[in-house]
Structure formats: structure tokens, C-alpha cells
C-alpha positions in Angstrom: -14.7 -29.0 37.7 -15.2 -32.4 36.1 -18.3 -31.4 34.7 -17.0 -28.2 33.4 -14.3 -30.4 31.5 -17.1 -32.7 30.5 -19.4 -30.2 29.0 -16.0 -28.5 27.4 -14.8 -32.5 25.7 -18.3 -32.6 24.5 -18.7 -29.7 22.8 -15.5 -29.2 21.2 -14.8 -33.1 20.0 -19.0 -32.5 17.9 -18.1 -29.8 16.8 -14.5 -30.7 15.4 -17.1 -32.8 13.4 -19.1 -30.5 11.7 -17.9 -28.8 9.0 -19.6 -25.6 8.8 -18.0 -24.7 12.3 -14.6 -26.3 11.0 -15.1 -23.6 7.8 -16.4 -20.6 9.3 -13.7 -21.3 12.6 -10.5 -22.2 10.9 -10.6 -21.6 7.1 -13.3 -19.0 6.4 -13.1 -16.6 9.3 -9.5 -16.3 9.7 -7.7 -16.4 6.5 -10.7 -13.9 4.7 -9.1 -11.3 6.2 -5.7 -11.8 5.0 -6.3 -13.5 1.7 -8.4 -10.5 0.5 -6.2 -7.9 2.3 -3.1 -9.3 0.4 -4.8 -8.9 -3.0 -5.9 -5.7 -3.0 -3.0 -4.5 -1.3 -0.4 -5.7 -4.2 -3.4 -5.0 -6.6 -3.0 -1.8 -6.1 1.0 -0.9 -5.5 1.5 -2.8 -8.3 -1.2 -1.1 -10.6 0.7 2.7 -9.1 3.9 1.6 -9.4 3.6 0.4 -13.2 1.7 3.4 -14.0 4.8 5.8 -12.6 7.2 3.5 -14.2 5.5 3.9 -17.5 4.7 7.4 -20.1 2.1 9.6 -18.8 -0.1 9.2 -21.8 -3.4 12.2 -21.9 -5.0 14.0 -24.0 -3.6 17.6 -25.2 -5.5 20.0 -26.9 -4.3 23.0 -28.2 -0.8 21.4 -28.5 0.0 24.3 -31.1 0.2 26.7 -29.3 3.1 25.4 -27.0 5.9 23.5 -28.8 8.7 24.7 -26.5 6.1 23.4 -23.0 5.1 20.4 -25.1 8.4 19.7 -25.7 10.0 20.0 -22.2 7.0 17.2 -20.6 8.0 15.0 -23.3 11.1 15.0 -21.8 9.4 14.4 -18.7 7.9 11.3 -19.7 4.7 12.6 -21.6 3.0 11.3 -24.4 0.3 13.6 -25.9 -2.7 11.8 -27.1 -5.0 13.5 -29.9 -7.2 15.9 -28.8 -10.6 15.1 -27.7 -13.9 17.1 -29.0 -15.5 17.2 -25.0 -12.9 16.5 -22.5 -15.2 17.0 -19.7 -17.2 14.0 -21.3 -14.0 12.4 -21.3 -13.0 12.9 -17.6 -16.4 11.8 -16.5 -16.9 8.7 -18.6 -13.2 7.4 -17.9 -12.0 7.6 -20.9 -9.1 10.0 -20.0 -7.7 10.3 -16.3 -7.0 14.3 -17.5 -6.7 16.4 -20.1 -4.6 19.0 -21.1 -6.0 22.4 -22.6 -3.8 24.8 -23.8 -5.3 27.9 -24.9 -4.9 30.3 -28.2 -3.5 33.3 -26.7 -1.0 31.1 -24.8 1.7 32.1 -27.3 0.6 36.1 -26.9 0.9 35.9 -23.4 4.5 34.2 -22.9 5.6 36.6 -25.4 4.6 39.6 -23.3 6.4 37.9 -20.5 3.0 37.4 -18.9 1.6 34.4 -16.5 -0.1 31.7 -19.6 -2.5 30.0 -18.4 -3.4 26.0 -19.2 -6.0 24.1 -17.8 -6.0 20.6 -16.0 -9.4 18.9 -17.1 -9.7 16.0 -14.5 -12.3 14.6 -11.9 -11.1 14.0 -8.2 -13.7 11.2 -7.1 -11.7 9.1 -9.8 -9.5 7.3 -7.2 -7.4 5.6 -9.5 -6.7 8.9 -11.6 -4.8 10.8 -9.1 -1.2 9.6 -10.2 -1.7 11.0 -13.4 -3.1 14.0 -11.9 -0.2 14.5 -9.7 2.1 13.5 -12.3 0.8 16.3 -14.3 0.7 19.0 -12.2 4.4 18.4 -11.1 5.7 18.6 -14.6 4.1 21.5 -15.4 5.4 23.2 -11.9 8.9 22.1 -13.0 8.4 23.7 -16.2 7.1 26.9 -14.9 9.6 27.3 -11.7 12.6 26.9 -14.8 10.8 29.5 -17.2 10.6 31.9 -14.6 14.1 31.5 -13.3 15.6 31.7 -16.8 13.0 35.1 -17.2 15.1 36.5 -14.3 18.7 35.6 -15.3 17.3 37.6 -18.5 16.6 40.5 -16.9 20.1 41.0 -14.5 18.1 39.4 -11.4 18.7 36.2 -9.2 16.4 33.3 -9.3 16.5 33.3 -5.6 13.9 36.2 -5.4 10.9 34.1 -7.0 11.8 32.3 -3.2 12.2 34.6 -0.5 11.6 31.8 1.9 13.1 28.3 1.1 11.6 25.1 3.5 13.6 22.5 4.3 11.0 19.4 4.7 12.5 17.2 7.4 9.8 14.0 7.6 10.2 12.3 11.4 7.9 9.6 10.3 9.8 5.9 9.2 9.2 3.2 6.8 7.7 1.2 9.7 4.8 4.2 11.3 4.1 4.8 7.0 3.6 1.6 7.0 0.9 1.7 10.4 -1.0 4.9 8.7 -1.3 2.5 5.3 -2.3 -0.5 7.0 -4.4 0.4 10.0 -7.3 -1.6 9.2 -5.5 -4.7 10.2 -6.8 -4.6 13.8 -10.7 -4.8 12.6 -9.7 -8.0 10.8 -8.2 -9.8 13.9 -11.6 -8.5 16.1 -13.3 -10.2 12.9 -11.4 -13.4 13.4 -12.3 -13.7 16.7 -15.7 -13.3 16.1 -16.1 -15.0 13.2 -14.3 -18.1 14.9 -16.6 -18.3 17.9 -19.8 -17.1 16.2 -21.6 -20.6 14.5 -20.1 -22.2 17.8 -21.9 -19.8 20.0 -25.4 -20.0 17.9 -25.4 -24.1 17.7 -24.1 -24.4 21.6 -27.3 -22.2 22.5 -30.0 -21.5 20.0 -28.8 -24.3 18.1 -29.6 -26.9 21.0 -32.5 -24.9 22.0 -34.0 -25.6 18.6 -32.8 -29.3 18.5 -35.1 -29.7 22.0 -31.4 -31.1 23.6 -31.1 -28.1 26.0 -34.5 -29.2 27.9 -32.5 -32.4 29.1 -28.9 -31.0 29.7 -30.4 -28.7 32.1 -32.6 -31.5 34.1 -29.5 -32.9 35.3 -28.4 -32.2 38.9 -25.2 -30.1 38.0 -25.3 -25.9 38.0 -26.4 -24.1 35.4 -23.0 -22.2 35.1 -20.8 -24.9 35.2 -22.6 -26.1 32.1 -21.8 -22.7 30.5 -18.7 -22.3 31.7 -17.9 -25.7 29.7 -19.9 -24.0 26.8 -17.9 -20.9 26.5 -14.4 -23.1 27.0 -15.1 -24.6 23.7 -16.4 -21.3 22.5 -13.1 -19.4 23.1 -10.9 -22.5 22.5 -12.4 -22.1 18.6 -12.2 -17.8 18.7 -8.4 -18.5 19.6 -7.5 -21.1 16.9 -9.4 -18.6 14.7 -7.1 -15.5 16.0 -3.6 -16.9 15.8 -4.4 -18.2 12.0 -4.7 -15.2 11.4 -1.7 -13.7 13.0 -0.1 -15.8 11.2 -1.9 -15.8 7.9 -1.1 -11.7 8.3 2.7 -12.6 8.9 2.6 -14.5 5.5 1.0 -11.5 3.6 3.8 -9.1 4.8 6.2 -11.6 3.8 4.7 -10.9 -0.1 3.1 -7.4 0.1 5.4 -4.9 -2.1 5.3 -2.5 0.3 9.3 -2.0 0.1 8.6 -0.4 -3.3 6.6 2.2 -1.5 9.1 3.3 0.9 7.7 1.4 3.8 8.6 -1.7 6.1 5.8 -3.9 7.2 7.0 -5.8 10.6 3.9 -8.8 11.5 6.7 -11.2 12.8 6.8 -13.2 16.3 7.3 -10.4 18.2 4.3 -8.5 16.9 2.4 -11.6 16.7 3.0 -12.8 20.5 1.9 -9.1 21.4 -1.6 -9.0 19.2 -2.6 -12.7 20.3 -1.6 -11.4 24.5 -3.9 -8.2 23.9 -6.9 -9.7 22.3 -7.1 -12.9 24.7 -9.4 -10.6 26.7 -11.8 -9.9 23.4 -11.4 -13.8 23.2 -13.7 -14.0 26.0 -15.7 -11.3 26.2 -17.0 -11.7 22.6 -17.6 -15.5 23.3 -19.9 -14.1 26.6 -21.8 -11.6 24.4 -22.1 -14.0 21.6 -23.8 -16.8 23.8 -25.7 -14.1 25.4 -27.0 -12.7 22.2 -27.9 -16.3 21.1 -29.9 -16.8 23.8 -32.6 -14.8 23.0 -33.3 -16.6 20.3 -35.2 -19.1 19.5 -33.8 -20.6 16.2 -30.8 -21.2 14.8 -31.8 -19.0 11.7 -33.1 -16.0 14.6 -29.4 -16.2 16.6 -27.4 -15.7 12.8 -29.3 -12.7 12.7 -28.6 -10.9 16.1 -25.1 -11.9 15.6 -25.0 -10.1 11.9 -25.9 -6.9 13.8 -23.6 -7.3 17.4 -21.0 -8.2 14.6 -20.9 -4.1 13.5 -19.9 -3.3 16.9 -16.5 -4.4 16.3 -16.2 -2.2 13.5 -16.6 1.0 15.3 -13.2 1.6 16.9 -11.9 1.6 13.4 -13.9 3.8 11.8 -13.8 6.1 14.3 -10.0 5.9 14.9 -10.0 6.3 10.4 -12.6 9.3 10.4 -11.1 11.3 14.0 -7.9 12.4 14.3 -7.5 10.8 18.0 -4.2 11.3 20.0 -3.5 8.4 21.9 -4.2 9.0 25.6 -3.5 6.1 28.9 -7.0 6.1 29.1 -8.1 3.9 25.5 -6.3 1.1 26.7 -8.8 1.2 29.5 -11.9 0.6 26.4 -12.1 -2.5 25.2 -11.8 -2.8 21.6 -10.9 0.8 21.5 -7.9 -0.5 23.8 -7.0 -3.3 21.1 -7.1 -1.4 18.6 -5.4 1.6 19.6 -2.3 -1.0 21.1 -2.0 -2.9 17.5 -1.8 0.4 15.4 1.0 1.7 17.8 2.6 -1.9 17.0 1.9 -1.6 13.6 3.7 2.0 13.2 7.0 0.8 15.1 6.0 1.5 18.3 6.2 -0.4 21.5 3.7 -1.4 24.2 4.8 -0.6 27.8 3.7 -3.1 30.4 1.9 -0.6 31.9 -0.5 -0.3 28.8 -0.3 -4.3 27.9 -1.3 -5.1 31.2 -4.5 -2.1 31.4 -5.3 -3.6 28.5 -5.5 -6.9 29.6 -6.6 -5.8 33.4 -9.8 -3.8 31.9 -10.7 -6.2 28.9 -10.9 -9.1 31.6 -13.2 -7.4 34.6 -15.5 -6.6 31.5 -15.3 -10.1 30.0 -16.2 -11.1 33.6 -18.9 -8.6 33.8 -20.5 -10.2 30.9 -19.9 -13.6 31.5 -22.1 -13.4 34.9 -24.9 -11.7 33.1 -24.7 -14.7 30.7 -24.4 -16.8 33.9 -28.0 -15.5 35.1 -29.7 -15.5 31.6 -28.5 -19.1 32.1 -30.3 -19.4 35.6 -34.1 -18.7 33.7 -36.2 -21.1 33.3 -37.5 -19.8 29.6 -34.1 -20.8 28.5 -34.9 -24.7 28.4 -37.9 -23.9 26.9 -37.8 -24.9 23.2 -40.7 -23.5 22.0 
């Protein structure tokens, strides 16, 4: 035990020292995630929410032909622009988010009470032109739902018949679980942290010393192998878990600013939520500090480990892209997974939900006996003799 506490001293007081550890544990790794996540977040709400606020401004061509609908979207909050010569140009080069075409026999056709057509000119893959898009097209149903009610009045008949079937939209989801489907990403960044905390640790503390020749002599001494790596990963995951409760917290600070209020939602990342996510991911704490000394063990250079590490570091990623791309239903048996368990249990918290102790401690239960699992085969890795080997 003393040596364990030795080996753990050791390692964390040199590398308290170093700098690019301090960076990439406590300032880089952690707060990235919630310093970039909090710009583009109220980069975008506030770029939608001044472009609803202000006139729909597009080009309109054939404007002539309709003063009575021109007319009515003005009142709507439109602003017609000039016309333009190509409007698909237009669309495609950016220049206008959509463009309004009105054609010549539009007059002919309202006149003989018949459906006149216009045309939306627009390009979907455009992200940031779908509010004027859907502004559009909602002014223009307004304006064709009141023509054809007043065509009926005209004619002795009730507007009800345009709608033999009226629905009733009655929305069970809340601020709080819009909110979760918004901001579901958040779990990858916490994984992220974790990693990103323990990762230079793990590469200097292996392939670091192994480059350094200073592993060669650590192992001649009379003590066991996995007491020396149990001391290793101590330091490891003391690191990973400074890294993941910065950014708890850094993540409690962003919800404090984030707009998301203005959007109808309510973003919850106090205590409560933060005592749950660091309890859940203590598990990932460890297991990613096993794989990452593991990883860094086959290699022979510093420079070699930082690349095997780049690539385990996509593994993380794929709980959230696969949670993003399949409709999954959550099922007892995720919070079995590790990662997919994490993930699955912070989204749920995320959305309003609450974790049972049933599904905290599965989570916990699982994400340990593989943490375990992975610690002895970094234990025996640890037993070879090509380990000490520097070169």
C-alpha cells in the first residue's frame, strides 16, 4: 500500500509541474467543451431570434400581378426586394435565402375563382435559410386559408367545409425534454473531458518514461509490477476527475447564459444534475485511464502513444452518433453498456427525467467489472518483460 501511495505522490506532484499536462488536464480539455458549446449555441438563437424579430426581406418577381397578395404579406412583416434576373443563381450563390415568383396568368386564374399558383425558389442544404423559408410559406398559407374562406362566405357556404377534420395538437413534451433533444451532445463532451484529462498523463506515465529510459529502473526495484501501476493509474484518474467536474461545472455556467428561455425551453445543469453526471461517469473515470495506459504501452515513443490515443479517442464518440442518427428507445439493458450506459442516463437527465437507483447503480455495477476487466489486462501487459525495454 505504501508503495502504491508512493508511486501515486510521485506522479501526480511532477506532473502538477508540467504545464502541458496542467493545460490539456484542467484548462484545455475541460472547458473546450463548454466554451465552444456556449458560443455557438447563443450564436445561433440569437442570429434566429433577430431574424423573426425583424422584416422578411426576399426577392419578388412578378409583383404585378398580385397587389391584393403582395399587400396582405406586407402586412405580415414582408419586405419585397427588386426582382432578380436568375433567382436560381441567386438561391445557390446566397445571395437570396428565397425568392418569390409570381406568375402572369396569376391575375386570370384568381379571377376564374381557380387555384394561382406562385413558386418558392429556395435551396434546402442552406441551413441558415430555413426561417425565411418557413416564414414564407406560413404567410402565404395564412393568405390562401383566408381567400378561400372568404370564396365560400361568397358563395352561401361555411368556411368549415374547406376542414372536415379539425386536429387539436396537444404537445406532451416540456421546456426541459426540448431542451434534452437540443442539447444531447453534451454527454460526448463530458466522455471528452475525461479523456482529454487523463490522456498526456497516461502517454508520459508509460511511453513517456519508456522513452526517457526511467521505466528500465522503476521496474528493477523489488516491489510488484501492479502496485506500481496501480499508483500510475491513481494519478491518472485523480487528473480525468479534476478534468470531469470542471466541466460539470463549466456546463452549469453556460446554462446559466445560454438563451435558451427565448426558445421555449429550460436548461437544468445545476447540483443535482451535476452530482448525478460526475456519480455515473466515475466508472469511465477508470476504465478510460486502464485503456489509455494500455494503449500507451504499445508504444514506443511519446510521439507513437499520441497517435494510438487520437484513434481510441473516436471510440467515445460512437454512442452519440449512434443515439443522433437511430431512433433508440431506451431499454434496462443500455445502462448495462458502458458509454452507451452514460450516455443514455445523462440525456434522460438532460430532458427532465430521473435516474432510478436501479439504473444509477447498473450503471455504476457494469461500468466497474469492465473497468476492472481492463485494468488486469493492463496489469499483465505490465508483467512483460518488453515493457522495460526502451528500445
Amino acid at each position: 500500500m505504501n508503495t502504491m501511495l508512493i508511486v501515486f505522490l510521485k506522479e501526480v506532484r511532477e506532473n502538477l509541474r508540467d504545464r502541458r499536462t496542467l493545460g490539456s488536464a484542467l484548462l484545455f480539455g475541460p472547458l473546450i467543451g463548454p466554451f465552444i458549446f456556449a458560443l455557438m449555441m447563443n450564436t445561433v438563437i440569437t442570429r434566429e431570434l433577430n431574424k423573426a424579430d425583424q422584416p422578411l426581406r426576399i426577392p419578388v418577381i412578378g409583383a404585378q400581378y398580385a397587389p391584393n397578395l403582395i399587400d396582405a404579406l406586407k402586412q405580415e412583416g414582408l419586405i419585397p426586394r427588386p426582382p432578380v434576373a436568375n433567382p436560381e443563381a441567386a438561391v445557390r450563390d446566397q445571395d437570396a435565402d428565397v425568392v418569390l415568383r409570381i406568375p402572369s396568368d396569376f391575375d386570370k386564374s384568381w379571377r376564374k375563382g381557380e387555384a394561382s399558383q406562385v413558386e418558392m425558389i429556395y435551396d434546402s442544404s442552406q441551413r441558415e435559410t430555413g426561417g425565411s423559408i418557413d416564414r414564407l410559406r406560413h404567410m402565404l398559407e395564412t393568405y390562401s386559408r383566408r381567400q378561400g374562406a372568404m370564396r365560400l362566405v361568397a358563395r352561401g357556404l361555411s368556411p368549415t367545409m374547406m376542414a372536415p377534420v379539425s386536429v387539436d395538437d396537444r404537445d406532451q413534451s416540456t421546456p426541459q425534454s426540448r431542451a434534452g433533444q437540443l442539447f444531447s451532445i453534451l454527454p460526448y463532451f463530458f466522455v471528452l473531458a475525461v479523456f482529454m484529462g487523463g490522456m498526456y498523463l497516461a502517454i508520459d506515465l508509460t511511453a513517456g518514461e519508456r522513452e526517457r529510459q526511467s521505466l528500465e529502473p522503476l521496474f528493477a526495484n523489488p516491489v510488484p509490477r501492479w502496485k506500481v501501476l496501480l499508483g500510475k493509474l491513481g494519478a491518472i484518474c485523480v487528473f480525468s476527475l479534476a478534468s470531469l467536474t470542471i466541466s460539470v461545472v463549466g456546463f452549469g455556467v453556460c446554462g446559466r447564459i445560454i438563451p435558451a428561455e427565448k426558445l421555449g425551453m429550460t436548461l437544468n445543469l445545476g447540483p443535482a444534475f451535476a452530482l448525478q453526471v460526475v456519480l455515473i461517469m466515475l466508472p469511465l473515470v477508470i476504465l478510460l485511464a486502464s485503456l489509455q495506459t494500455l494503449v500507451a504501452a504499445f508504444a514506443k515513443s511519446y510521439r507513437e502513444a499520441q497517435t494510438y490515443l487520437s484513434l481510441l479517442m473516436m471510440v467515445p464518440a460512437l454512442p452519440s452518433v449512434l443515439l443522433s442518427v437511430l431512433p433508440i428507445k431506451v431499454a434496462p439493458w443500455m445502462f448495462t453498456v458502458p458509454l452507451l450506459g452514460q450516455q443514455v442516463g445523462i440525456t434522460q437527465l438532460l430532458r427532465g427525467g430521473e435516474l432510478t437507483s436501479m439504473q444509477i447503480s447498473t450503471c455504476v455495477t457494469c461500468g466497474l467489472v469492465v473497468a476492472v476487466l481492463a485494468t488486469l489486462v493492463t496489469a499483465a501487459v505490465y508483467r512483460s518483460e518488453r515493457l522495460a525495454i526502451s528500445a
